[in-house]
Structure formats: structure tokens, C-alpha cells
C-alpha beads as a LAMMPS data file, in Angstrom:
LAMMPS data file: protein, C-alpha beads

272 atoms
271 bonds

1 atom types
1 bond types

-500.0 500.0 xlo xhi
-500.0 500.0 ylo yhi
-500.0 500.0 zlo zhi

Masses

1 110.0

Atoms # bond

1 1 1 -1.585 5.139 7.031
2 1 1 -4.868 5.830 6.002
3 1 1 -5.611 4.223 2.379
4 1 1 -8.251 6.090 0.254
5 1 1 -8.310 2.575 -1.700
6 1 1 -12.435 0.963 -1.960
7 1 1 -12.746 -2.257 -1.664
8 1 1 -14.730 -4.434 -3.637
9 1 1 -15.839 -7.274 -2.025
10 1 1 -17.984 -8.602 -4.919
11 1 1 -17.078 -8.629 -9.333
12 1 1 -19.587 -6.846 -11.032
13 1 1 -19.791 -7.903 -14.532
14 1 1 -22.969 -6.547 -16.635
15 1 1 -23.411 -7.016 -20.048
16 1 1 -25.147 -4.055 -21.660
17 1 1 -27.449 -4.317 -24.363
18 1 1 -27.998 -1.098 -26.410
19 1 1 -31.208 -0.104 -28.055
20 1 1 -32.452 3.153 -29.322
21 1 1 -35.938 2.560 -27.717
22 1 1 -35.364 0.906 -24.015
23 1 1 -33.135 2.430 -21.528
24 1 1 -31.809 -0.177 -19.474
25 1 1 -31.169 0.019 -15.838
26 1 1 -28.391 -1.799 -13.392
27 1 1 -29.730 -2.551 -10.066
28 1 1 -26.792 -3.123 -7.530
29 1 1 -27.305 -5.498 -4.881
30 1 1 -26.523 -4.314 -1.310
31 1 1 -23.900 -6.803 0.333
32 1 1 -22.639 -7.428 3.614
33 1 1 -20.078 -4.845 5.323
34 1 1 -16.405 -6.393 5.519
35 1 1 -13.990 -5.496 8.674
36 1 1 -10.713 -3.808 6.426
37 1 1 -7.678 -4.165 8.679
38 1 1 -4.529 -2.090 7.334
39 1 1 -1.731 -2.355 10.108
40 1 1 1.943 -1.419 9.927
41 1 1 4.939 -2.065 12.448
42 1 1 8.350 -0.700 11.294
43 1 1 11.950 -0.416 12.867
44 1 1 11.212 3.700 14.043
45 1 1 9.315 5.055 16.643
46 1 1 5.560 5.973 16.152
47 1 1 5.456 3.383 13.464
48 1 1 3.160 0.977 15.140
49 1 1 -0.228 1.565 13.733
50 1 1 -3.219 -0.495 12.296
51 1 1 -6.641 1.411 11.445
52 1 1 -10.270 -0.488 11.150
53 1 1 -12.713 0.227 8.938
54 1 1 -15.108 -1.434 6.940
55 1 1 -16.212 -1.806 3.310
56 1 1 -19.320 -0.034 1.178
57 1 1 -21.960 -0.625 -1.041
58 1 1 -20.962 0.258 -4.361
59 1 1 -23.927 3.210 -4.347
60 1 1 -22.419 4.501 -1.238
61 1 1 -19.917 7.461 -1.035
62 1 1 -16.272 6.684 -0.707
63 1 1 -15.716 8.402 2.847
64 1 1 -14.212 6.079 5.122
65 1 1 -15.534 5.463 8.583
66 1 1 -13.285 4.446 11.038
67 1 1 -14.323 1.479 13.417
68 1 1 -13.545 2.240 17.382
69 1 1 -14.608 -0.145 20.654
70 1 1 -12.096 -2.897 18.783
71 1 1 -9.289 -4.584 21.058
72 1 1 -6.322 -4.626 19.480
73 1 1 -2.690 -6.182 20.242
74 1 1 0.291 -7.148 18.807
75 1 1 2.913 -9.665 20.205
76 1 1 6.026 -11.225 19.690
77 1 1 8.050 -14.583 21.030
78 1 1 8.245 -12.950 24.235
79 1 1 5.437 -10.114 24.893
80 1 1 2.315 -8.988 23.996
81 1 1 1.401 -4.980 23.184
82 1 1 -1.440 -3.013 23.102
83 1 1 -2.540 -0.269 20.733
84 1 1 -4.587 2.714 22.410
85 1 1 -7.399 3.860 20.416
86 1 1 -7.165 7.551 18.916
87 1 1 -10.299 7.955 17.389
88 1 1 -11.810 7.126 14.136
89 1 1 -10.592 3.449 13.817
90 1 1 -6.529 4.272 14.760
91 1 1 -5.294 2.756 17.025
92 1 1 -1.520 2.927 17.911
93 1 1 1.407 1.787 20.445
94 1 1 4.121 5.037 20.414
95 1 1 7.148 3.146 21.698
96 1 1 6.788 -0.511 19.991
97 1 1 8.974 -0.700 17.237
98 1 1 10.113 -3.832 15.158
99 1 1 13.059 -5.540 15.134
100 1 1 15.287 -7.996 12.654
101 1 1 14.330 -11.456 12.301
102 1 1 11.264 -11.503 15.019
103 1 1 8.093 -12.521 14.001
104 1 1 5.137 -10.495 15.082
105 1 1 0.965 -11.484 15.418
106 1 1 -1.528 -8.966 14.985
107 1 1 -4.592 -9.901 16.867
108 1 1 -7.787 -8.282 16.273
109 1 1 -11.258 -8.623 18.440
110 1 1 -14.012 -6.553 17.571
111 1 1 -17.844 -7.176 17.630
112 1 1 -17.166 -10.853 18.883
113 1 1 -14.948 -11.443 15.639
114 1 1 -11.292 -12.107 16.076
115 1 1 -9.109 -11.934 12.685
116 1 1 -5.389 -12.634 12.718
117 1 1 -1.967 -12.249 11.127
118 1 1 1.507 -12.735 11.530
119 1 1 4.633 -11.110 9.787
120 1 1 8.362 -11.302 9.814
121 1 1 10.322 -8.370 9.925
122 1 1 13.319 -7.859 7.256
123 1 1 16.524 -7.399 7.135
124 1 1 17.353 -3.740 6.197
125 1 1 19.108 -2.819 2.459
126 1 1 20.693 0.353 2.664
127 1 1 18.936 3.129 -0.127
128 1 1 22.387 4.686 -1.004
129 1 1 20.809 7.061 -2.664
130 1 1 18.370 9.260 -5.249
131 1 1 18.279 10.979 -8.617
132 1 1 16.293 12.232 -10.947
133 1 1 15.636 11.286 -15.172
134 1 1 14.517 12.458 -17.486
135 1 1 11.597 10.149 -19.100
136 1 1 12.024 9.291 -22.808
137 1 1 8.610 8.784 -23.911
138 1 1 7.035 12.223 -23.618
139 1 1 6.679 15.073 -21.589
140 1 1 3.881 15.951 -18.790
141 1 1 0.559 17.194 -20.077
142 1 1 1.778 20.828 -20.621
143 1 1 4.686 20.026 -22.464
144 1 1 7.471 20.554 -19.784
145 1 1 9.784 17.552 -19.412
146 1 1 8.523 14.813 -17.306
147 1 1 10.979 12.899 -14.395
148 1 1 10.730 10.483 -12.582
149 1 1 13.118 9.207 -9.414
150 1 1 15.508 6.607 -10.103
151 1 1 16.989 4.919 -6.414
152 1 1 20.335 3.229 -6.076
153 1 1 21.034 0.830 -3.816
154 1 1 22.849 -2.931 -3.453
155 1 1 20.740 -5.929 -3.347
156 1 1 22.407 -8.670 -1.355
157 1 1 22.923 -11.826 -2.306
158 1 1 22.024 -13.653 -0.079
159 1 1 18.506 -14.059 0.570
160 1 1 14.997 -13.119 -1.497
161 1 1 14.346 -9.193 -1.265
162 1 1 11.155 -7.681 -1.817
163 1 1 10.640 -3.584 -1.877
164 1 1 8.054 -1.202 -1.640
165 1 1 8.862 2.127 -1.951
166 1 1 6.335 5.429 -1.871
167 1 1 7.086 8.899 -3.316
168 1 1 5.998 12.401 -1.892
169 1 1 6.291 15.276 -3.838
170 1 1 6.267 18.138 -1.843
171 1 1 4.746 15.982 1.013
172 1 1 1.986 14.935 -1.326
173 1 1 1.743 11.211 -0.939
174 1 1 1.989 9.684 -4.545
175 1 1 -1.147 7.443 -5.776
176 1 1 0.855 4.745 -7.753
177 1 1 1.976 1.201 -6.087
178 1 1 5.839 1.103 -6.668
179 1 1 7.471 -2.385 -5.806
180 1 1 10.252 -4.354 -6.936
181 1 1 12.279 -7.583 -6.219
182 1 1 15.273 -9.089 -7.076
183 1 1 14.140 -12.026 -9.311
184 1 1 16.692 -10.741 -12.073
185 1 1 18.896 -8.195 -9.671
186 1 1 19.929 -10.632 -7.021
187 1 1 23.297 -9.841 -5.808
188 1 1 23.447 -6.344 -7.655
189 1 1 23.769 -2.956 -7.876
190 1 1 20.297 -1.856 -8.913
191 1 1 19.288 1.403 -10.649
192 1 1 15.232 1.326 -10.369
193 1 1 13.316 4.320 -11.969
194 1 1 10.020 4.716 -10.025
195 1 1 7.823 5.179 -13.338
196 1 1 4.238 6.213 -11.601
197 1 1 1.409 6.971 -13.749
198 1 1 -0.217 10.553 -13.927
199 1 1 -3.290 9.442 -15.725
200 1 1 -5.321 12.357 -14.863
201 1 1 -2.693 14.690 -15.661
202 1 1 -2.863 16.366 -12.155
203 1 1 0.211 18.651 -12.268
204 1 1 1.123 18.371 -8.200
205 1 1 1.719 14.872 -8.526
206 1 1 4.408 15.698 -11.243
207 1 1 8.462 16.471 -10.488
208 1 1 8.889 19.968 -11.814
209 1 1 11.721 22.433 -10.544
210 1 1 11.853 23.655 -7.243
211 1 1 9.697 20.302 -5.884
212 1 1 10.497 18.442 -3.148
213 1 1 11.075 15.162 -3.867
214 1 1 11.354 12.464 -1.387
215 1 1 11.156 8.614 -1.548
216 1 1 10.241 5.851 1.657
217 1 1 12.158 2.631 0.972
218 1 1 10.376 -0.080 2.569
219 1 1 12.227 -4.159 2.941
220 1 1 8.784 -5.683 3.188
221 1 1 8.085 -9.653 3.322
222 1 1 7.146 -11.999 0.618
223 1 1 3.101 -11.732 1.809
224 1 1 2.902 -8.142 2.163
225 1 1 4.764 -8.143 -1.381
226 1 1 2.013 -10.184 -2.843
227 1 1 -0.989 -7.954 -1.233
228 1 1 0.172 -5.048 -3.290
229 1 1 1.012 -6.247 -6.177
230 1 1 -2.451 -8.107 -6.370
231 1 1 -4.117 -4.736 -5.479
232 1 1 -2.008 -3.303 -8.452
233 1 1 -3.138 -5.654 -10.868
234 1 1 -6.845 -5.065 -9.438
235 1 1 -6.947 -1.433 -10.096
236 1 1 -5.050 -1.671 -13.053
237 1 1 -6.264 -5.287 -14.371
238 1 1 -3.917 -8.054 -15.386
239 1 1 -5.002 -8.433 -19.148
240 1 1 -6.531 -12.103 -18.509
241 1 1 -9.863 -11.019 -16.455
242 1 1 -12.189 -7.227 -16.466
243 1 1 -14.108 -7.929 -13.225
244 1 1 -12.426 -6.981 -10.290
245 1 1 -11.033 -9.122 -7.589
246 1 1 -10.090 -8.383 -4.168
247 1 1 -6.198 -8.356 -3.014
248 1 1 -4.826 -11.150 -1.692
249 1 1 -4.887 -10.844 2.325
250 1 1 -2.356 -12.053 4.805
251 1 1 -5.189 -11.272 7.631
252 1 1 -6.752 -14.811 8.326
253 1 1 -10.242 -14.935 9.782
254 1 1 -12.590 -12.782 6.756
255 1 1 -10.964 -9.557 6.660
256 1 1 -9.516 -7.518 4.292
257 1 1 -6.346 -5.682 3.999
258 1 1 -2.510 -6.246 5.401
259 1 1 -0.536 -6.348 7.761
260 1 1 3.339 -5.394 7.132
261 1 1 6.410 -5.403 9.431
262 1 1 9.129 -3.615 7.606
263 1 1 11.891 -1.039 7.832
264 1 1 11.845 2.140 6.547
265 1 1 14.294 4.769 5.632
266 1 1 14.162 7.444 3.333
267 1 1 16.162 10.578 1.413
268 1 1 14.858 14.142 0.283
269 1 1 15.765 15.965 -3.097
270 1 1 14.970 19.322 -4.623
271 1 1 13.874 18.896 -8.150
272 1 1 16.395 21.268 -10.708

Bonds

1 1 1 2
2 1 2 3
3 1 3 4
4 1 4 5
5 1 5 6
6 1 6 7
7 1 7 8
8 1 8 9
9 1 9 10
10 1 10 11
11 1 11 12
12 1 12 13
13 1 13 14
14 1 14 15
15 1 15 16
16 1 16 17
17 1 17 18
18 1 18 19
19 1 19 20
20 1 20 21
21 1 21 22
22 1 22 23
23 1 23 24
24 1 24 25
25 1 25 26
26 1 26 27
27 1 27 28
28 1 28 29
29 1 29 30
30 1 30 31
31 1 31 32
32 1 32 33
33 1 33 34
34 1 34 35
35 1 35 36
36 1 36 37
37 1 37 38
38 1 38 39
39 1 39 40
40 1 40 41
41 1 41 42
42 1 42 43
43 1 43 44
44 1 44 45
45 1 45 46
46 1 46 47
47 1 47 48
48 1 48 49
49 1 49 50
50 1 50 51
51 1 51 52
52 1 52 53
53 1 53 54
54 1 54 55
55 1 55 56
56 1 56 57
57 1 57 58
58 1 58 59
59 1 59 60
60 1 60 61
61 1 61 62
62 1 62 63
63 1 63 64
64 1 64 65
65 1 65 66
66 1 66 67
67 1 67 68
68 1 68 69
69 1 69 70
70 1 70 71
71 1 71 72
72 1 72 73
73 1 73 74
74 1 74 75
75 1 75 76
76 1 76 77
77 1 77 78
78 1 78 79
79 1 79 80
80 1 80 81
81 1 81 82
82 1 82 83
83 1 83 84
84 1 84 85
85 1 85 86
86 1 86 87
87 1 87 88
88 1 88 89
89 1 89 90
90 1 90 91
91 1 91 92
92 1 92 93
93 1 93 94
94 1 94 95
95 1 95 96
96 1 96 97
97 1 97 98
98 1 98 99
99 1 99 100
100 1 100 101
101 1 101 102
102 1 102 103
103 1 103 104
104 1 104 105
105 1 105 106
106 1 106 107
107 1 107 108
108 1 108 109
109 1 109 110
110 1 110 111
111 1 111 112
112 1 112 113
113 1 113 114
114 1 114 115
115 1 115 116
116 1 116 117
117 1 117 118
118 1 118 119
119 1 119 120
120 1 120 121
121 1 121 122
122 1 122 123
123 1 123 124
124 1 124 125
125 1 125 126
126 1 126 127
127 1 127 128
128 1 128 129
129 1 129 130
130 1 130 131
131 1 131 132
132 1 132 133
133 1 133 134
134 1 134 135
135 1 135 136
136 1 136 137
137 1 137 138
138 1 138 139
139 1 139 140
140 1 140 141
141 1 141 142
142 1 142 143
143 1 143 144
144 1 144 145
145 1 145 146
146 1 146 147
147 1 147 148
148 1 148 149
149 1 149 150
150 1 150 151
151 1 151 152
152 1 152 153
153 1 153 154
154 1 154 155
155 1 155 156
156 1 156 157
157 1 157 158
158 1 158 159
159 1 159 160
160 1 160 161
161 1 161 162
162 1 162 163
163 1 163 164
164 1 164 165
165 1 165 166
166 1 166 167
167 1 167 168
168 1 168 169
169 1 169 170
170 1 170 171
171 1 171 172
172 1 172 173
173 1 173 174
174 1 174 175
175 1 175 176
176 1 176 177
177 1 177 178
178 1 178 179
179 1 179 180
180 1 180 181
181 1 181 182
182 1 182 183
183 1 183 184
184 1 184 185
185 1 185 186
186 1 186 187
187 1 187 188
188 1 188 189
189 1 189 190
190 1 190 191
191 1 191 192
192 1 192 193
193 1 193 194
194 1 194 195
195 1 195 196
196 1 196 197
197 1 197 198
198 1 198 199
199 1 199 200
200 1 200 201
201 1 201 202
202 1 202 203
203 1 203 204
204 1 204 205
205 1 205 206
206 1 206 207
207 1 207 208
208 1 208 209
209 1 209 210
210 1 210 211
211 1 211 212
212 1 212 213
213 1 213 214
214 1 214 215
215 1 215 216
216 1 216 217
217 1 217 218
218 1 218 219
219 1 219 220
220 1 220 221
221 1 221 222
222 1 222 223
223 1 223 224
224 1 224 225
225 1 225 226
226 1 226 227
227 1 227 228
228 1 228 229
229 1 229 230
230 1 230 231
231 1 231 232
232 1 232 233
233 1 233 234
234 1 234 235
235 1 235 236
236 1 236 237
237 1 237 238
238 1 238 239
239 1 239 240
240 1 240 241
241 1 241 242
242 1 242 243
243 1 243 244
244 1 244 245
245 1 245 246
246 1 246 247
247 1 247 248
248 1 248 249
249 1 249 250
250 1 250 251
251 1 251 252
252 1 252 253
253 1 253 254
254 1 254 255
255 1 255 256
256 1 256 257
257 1 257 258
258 1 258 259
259 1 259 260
260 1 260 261
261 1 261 262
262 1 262 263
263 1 263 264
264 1 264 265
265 1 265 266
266 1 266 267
267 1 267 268
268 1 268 269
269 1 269 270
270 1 270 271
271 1 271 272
């Protein structure tokens, strides 16, 4: 999974002084290239895959450039696995797949560096399945009636849950981070509209008729849980601080990114 996300890895905060007779101008500092890791292991074949790349300056365009000639492995109580390179910083493993309650180590070497990170995977919570609502506080930008997915499924009681899910509409992965966890649904049936934001009114990211809907249900772990929701409140600031901060990492050694062991399952709908 390729992320089109740019990292910052400083906070830029400028005060700006106007004046009607001196223009004044910003001068960006150049700053030192970080390794970005973003690797993913689920419970289904071909789901083994981490891509390298590394951050910009700010100046600099937003392609990303993949990072090859890396060694990369991932291993478990009993094995270790290798991912193959396919080009461009991917690198995969086409038959390692995850399984419940094992705890797996993501080992990274490239350019004498060595980063790390380990991640349980989860138990699975069946997505019984999907509908569609209609939103109550307006429409989409050309007046038809804006929807949104609502998923139904049954927390258990049991133990902490934590859930990412991502929505394609007609295959067209959707920008916003959706999460949720059971801090008030514990032990519930749960009814969760997946409100994402259109804020630049781009009309293929909305649910109108005759779209195909569908929604990935991920169990994900408390760490990978806190990654996105830090890189939410990044984009989207928290309300307490304007500079921008860099998501909290489970990768130990100086990268950035993730790594997340989790099932996935998802279900399809045509839009009425």
C-alpha cells in the first residue's frame, strides 16, 4: 500500500509580518532525508508487503521514490521470511500470511542502518454487514443527497478492540483515516457511520447511485491504532498546537511510518 501521505520531519512555524512597502521572504532550510517504512502483514495471501522510501524537502515535489538494495525480513517465534524486491522500494513475500495471537518482527537493513518493529496480530470481529445513510447535515456540493456507509458488526467483550477500516468507491481508494474502538461500545452491537470528509468537493470520492461501494475492515493493534490516529490529528490538527508533528511510529531505530499485522475482510454494495 503505497501512501501518497508527506512527511514532515521538521514544524515550520513563521510568523508573518505584513507591510505595504517590504515583501518578505521564507527561506526553508534543507534537512536530512528520513528512511519511511510502511509495512503490512494480514491473515490473506499476497498481504505481506512493506515499501521504503524516504522523506523530502519541503521545496521538493511530492513524487515518491522508492528505495531498492534494502534487506528485508520478517519473523516469527519459530521462522524467519524474506521479502523479494519488486522494484521501486516494494518488497513482498506471496505466501506469508499472519496468523492469531503470533507476534511478528519486521527487520529492516539498508545503507548500514537497521530499524525494527514488532506487532501482534488480532483476533478477527466478524463485519456482519453494510448500508448506506443518508447524512443529515447537507447534501454534496451539487445539491444531490450525500451518504455515507454505516457497518454493523458485534464487538466482543472480552478484550480491547481497535478498527481501521478504508472505503473504495468504485475502486477509488478513499483519502480520509476512518478508525474506531470500543472505549464506549465494548461488548455491543455497533452501528458506525464512516463520516469521511470531501473537502475539495471532488465528486468521485462521493456515494451517488449506481457506485460501487465497498469497505476493508481491518482488527489492527493498539500501536498501529495510535500511528493513525496521530497522523489524523496531524493533517487535520488537534485544536491545542498549528505546527505540524510527525505520527507516532512503532518502527524503533529513526524511521518513520508503521508497521501493522491485522486481518482483513471486506463486503461490496451498489449505491441506490
Amino acid at each position: 500500500m503505497r501512501s501518497t501521505i508527506k512527511y514532515l520531519t521538521i514544524a515550520l512555524m513563521a510568523t508573518t509580518l505584513c507591510s505595504c512597502e517590504k515583501a518578505i521572504n521564507l527561506k526553508l532550510s534543507d534537512t536530512t532525508p528520513q528512511y519511511v517504512i510502511e509495512g503490512v502483514l494480514t491473515n490473506q495471501a499476497g498481504g505481506c508487503k512493506v515499501t521504503l522510501s524516504q522523506t523530502k524537502n519541503f521545496t521538493d515535489n511530492n513524487d515518491v521514490i522508492g528505495i531498492d538494495g534494502a534487506q528485508i525480513s520478517i519473523s516469527d517465534d519459530n521462522n524467519t521470511y524474506q521479502l523479494t524486491a519488486a522494484g521501486n522500494g516494494i518488497y513482498q513475500n506471496a505466501t506469508l500470511t499472519g496468523a492469531y495471537a503470533h507476534i511478528y518482527k519486521l527487520n529492516v537493513t539498508v545503507a548500514g542502518k537497521t530499524f525494527t518493529s514488532t506487532c501482534a496480530m488480532q483476533a478477527q470481529v466478524a463485519l456482519d454487514s453494510i448500508y448506506l445513510v443518508k447524512s443529515t447535515f447537507g447534501n454534496n456540493a451539487d445539491g444531490t443527497v450525500r451518504k455515507y456507509v454505516t457497518v454493523k458488526y458485534h464487538d466482543p467483550a472480552a478484550v480491547k478492540n481497535y478498527y481501521r477500516f478504508v472505503q473504495y468507491v468504485n475502486d477509488r481508494k478513499e483519502e480520509s483515516i476512518l478508525l474506531s474502538d470500543d472505549e464506549f461500545t465494548n461488548g455491543q452491537e455497533v452501528n458506525d457511520q464512516l463520516n469521511f470528509t470531501n473537502s475539495n468537493d471532488n465528486p468521485a470520492r462521493d456515494i451517488r447511485p449506481g457506485n460501487k461501494v465497498t469497505i476493508e475492515m481491518q482488527c489492527i493493534d493498539p500501536a498501529v491504532y495510535k500511528y493513525f490516529f496521530s497522523l489524523n490529528s496531524s493533517a487535520n490538527g488537534d485544536g491545542n498546537n498549528a505546527a505540524p508533528s510527525n505520527p507516532v511510529s512503532n518502527i524503533q531505530g529513526g524511521a518513520l511510518g508503521y508497521f501493522s499485522v491485522h486481518t482483513v475482510q471486506q463486503k461490496t454494495l451498489t449505491a441506490p
